[in-house]
KEKE-128986 format. One record per residue (C-alpha): residue number from 1; residue in one letter; z, y, x. Coordinates in pm, 1 decimal. Each point is the difference from the previous one (the first is absolute). Layout:
<nodes>
NODE seq type       pz       py       px
NODE NUM    a        Z        Y        X
...
</nodes>
This chain:
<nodes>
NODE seq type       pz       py       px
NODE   1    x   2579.0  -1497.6  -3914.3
NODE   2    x   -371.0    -94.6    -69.1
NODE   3    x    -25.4    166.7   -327.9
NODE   4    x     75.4    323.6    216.5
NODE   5    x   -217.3   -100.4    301.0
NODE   6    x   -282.6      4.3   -246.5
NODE   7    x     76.2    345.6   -137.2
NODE   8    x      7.1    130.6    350.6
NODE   9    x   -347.0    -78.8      5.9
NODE  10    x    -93.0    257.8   -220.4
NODE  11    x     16.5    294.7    251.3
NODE  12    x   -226.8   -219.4    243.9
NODE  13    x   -256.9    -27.7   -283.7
NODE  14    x    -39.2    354.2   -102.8
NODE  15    x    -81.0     38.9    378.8
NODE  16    x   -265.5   -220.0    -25.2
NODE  17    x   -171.2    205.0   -279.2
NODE  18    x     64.4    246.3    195.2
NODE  19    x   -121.5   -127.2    305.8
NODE  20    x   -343.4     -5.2   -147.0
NODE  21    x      3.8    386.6     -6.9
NODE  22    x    117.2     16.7    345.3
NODE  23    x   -279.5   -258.7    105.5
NODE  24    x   -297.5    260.7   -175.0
NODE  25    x    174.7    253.5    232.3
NODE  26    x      4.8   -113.4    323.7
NODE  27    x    338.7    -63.7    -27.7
NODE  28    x     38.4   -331.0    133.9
NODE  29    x    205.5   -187.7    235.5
NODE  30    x   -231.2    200.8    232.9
NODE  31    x    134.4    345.6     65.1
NODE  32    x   -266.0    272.4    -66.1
NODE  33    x    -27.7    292.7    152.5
NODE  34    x   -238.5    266.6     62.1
NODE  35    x     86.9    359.0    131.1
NODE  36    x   -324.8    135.2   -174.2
NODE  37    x   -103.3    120.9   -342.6
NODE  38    x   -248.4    243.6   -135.9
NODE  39    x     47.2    266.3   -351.4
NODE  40    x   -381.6    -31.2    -45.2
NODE  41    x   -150.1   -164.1   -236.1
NODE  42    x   -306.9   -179.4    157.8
NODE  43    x   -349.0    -73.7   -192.2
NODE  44    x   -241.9   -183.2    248.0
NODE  45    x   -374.4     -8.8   -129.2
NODE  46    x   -329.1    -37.8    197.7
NODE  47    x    -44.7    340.7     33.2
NODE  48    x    358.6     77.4    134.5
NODE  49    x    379.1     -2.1    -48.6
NODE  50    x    168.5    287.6   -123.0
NODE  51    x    361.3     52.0     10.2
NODE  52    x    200.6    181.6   -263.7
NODE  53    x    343.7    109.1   -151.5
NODE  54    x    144.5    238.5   -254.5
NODE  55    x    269.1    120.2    271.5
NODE  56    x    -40.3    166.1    309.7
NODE  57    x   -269.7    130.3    240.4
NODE  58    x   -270.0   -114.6    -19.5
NODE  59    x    -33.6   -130.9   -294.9
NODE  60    x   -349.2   -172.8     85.4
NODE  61    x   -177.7   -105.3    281.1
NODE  62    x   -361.0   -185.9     19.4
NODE  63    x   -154.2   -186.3    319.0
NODE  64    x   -274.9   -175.7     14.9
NODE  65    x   -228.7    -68.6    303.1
NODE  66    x    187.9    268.1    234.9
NODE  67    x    -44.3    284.0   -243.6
NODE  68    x    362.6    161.3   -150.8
NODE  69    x     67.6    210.4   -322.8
NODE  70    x    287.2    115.0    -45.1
NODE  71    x    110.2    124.6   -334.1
NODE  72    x   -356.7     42.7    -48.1
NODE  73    x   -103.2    161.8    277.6
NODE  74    x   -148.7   -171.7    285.1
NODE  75    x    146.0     18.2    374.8
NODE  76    x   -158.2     70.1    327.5
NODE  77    x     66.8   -307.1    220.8
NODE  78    x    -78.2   -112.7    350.0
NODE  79    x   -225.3   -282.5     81.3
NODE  80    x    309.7   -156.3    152.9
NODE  81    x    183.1      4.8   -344.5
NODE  82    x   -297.4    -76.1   -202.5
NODE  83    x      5.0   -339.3    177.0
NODE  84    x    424.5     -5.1    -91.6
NODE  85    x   -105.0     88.9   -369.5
NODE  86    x   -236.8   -257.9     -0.1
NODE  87    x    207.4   -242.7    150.8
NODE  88    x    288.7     59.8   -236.1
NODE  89    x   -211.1    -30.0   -324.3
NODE  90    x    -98.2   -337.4    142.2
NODE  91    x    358.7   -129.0     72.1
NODE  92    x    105.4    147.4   -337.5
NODE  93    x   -290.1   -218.7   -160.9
NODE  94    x    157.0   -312.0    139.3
NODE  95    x    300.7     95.4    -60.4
NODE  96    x     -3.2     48.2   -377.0
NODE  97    x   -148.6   -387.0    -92.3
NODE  98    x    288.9   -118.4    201.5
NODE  99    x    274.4    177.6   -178.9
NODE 100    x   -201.4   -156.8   -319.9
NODE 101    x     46.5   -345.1    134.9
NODE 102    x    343.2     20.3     50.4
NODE 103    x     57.6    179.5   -319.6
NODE 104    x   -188.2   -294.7   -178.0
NODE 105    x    191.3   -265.9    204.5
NODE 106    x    338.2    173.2    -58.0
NODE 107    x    -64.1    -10.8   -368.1
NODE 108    x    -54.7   -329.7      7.0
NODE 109    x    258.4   -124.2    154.4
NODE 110    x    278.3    234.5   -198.0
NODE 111    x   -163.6   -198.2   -292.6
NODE 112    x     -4.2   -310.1    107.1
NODE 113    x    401.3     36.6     81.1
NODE 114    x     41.2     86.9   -366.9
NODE 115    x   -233.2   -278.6   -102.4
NODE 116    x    197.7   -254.5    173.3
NODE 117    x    326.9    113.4   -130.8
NODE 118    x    -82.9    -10.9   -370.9
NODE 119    x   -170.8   -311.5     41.6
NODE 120    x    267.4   -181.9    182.1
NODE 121    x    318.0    123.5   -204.9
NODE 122    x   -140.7    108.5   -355.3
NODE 123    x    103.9   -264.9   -255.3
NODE 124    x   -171.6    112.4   -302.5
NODE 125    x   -361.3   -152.0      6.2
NODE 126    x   -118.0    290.0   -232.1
NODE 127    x    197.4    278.9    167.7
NODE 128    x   -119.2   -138.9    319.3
NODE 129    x   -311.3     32.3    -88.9
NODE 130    x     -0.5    329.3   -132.0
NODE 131    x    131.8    108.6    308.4
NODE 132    x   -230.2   -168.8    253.8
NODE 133    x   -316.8    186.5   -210.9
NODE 134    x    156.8    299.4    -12.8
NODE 135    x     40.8    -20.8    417.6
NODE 136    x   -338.6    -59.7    -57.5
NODE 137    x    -99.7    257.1   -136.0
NODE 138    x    224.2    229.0    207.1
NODE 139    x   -123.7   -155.3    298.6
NODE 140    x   -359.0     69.2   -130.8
NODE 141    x     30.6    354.8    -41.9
NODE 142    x    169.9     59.6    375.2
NODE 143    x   -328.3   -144.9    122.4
NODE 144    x   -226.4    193.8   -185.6
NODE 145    x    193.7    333.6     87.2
NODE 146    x    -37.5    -85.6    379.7
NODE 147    x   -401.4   -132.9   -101.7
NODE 148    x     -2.9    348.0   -154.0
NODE 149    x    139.9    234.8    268.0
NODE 150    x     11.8   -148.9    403.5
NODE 151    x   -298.1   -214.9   -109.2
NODE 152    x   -154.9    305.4    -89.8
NODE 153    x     79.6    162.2    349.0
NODE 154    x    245.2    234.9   -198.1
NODE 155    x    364.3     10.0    167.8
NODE 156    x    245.4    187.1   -237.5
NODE 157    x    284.5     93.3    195.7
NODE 158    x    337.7   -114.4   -186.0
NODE 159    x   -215.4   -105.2   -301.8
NODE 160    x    -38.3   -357.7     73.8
NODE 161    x    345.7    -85.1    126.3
NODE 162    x    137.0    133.4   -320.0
NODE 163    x   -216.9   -173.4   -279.3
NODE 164    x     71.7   -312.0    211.6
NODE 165    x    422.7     92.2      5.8
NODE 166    x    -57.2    111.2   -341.9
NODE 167    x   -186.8   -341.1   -132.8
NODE 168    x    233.4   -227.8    149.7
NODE 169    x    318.9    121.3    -47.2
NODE 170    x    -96.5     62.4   -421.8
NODE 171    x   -120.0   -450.9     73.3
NODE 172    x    313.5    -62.0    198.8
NODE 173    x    224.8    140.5   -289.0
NODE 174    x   -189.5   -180.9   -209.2
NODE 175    x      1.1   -339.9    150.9
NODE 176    x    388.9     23.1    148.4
NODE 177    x    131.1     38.9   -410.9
NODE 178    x   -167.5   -361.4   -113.9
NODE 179    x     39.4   -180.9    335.2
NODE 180    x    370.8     99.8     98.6
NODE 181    x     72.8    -27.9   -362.3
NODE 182    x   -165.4   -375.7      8.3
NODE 183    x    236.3    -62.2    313.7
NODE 184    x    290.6    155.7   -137.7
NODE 185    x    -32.9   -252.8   -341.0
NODE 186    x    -66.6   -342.1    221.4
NODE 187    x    331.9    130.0    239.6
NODE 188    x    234.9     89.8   -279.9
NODE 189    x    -90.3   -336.5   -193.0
NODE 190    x    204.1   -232.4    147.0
NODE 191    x   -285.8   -317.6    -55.5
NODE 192    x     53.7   -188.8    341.7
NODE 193    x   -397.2    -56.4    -31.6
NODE 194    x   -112.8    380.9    -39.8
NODE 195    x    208.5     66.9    290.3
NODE 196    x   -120.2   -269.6    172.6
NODE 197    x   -370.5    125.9    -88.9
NODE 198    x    121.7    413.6     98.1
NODE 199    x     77.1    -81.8    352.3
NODE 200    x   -304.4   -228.7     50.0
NODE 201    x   -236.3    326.7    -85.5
NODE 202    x    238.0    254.2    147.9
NODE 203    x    -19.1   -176.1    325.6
NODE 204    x   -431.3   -134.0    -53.8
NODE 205    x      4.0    378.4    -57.9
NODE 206    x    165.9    151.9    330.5
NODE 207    x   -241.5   -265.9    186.4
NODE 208    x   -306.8    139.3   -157.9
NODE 209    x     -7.9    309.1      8.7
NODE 210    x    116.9    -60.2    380.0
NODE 211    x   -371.6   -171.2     50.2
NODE 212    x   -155.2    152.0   -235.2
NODE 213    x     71.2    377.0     22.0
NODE 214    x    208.6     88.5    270.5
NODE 215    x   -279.4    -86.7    311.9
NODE 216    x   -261.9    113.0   -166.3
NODE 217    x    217.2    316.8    -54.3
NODE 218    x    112.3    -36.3    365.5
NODE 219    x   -382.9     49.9     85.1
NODE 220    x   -119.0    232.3   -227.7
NODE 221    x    292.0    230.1    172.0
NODE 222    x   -186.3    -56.0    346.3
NODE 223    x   -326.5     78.6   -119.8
NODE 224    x    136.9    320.3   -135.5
NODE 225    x    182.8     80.4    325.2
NODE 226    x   -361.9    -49.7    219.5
NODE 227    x   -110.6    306.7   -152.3
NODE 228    x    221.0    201.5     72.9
NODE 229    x   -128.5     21.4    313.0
NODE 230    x   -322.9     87.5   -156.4
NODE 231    x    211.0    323.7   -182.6
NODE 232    x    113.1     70.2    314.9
NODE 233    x   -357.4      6.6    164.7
NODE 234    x   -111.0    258.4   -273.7
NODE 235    x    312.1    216.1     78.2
NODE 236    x    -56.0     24.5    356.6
NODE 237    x   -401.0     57.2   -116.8
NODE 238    x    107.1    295.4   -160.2
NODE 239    x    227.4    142.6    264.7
NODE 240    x   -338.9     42.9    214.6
NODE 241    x   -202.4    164.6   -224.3
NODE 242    x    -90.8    336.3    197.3
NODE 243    x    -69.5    221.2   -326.1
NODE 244    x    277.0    166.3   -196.3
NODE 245    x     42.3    116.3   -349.1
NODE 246    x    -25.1    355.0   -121.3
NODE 247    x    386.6     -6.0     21.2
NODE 248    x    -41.8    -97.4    379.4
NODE 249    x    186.7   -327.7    -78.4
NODE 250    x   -162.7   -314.2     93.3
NODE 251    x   -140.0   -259.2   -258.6
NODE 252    x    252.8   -253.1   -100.0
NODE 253    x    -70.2   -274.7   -259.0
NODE 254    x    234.8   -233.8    109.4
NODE 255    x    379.6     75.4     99.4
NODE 256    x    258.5   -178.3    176.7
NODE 257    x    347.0    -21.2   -157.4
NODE 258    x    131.5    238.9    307.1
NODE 259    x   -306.1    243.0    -87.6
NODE 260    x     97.6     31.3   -344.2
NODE 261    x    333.2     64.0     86.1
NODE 262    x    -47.8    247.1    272.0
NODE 263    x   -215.6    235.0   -256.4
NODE 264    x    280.6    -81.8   -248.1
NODE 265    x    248.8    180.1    199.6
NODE 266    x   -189.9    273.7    110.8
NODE 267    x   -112.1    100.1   -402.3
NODE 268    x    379.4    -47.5    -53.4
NODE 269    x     67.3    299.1    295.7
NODE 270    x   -240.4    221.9   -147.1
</nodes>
């Protein structure tokens, strides 16, 4: 009965590797959600932000202090929607070192899961160590993509949630082979003392990562959820905006999940 109490524990653990990708995603204990997402990519630079994507029309739109080009050409607006244009560059600009923050904190945290898991359950002092510089490493480069693009005021949309999937699910399958397989050895062995010693840092480990990674996880999830609100703001922005496009179709940069379904169904009835 205890050798197989043990081995149940090995489904619990590959959640906690897991968990640390969940944590770098906002996807906590703390439900996220947010209505609101944009097909732009956004570059923000002193001299404005322009908007672009490869599908769709347009395909690029500038702003900077109240003046509009669109797909290169620039666009007669009131004085009323000057002040909206200028107004939504602005919230855009404080919008974009946020998202970095989080990003940075996210990373950190799905690392620090990882860290603690190898740590607490890898036997092997060399493998272990191996391991904990390759996280490292890994850990390393995540920052200095984020350094590299929101701390750069450039907001690829899609780019930066996959690199981040991509990174830690290639360190997840790396780290669940050694430390299951550690586990698996110390629960098959029969030695009264290595069982002893696998449920001390199978249940150290549940209590750690408990402190350590789920409420900070719990909070990075709430400061992601306060700006949506922010989104939101910029949607409703952009649903004032007086000027049209040369299709007669008002500006939209940022869509609601209704939005994008509505113009869904209505290409699909064409």
């Amino acid at each position: 009965m205890r050798r197989r109490g043990l081995l149940s524990c090995l489904p619990v653990l590959a959640l906690a590797l897991t968990g640390g990708v969940q944590a770098s995603g906002f996807h906590s204990h703390h439900d996220f959600q947010c209505p609101y997402s944009t097909d732009y990519d956004v570059q923000v630079e002193p001299g404005g932000i322009a908007f672009t994507r490869h599908d769709g029309d347009p395909g690029e739109v500038f702003m900077h202090d109240g003046i509009l080009r669109v797909d290169g050409h620039e666009v007669s607006v009131s004085h009323a929607d000057a002040v909206r244009l200028r107004e939504y560059e602005q919230q855009v600009r404080d919008l974009v070192p946020a998202v970095a923050a989080i990003a940075r904190d996210g990373v950190d945290i799905g690392y620090a899961a990882l860290t603690t898991v190898v740590a607490t359950l890898s036997e092997d002092a060399d493998e272990r160590t191996r391991l904990l510089q390759e996280l490292r490493d890994r850990h390393a480069d995540a920052r200095h993509h984020i350094d590299d693009t929101l701390g750069r005021g450039t907001w690829q949309s899609g780019d930066g949630a996959d690199f981040f999937d991509h990174d830690l699910q290639r360190t997840v399958a790396d780290m669940v082979g050694t430390v299951t397989g550690d586990v698996v050895k110390d629960a098959l062995s029969g030695d009264p003392n290595r069982l002893a010693a696998l449920k001390a840092r199978t249940d150290s480990l549940d209590t750690t990562l408990d402190k350590a990674i789920n409420a900070p996880a719990d909070k990075l999830g709430e400061r992601a959820q306060a700006l949506c609100p922010q989104l939101g703001q910029l949607q409703q922005l952009q649903q004032q905006f007086q000027f049209r496009l040369a299709n007669g179709e008002r500006l939209q940069l940022i869509s609601t999940d209704k939005e994008r379904s509505d113009k869904a169904s209505q290409y699909a009835q064409r």
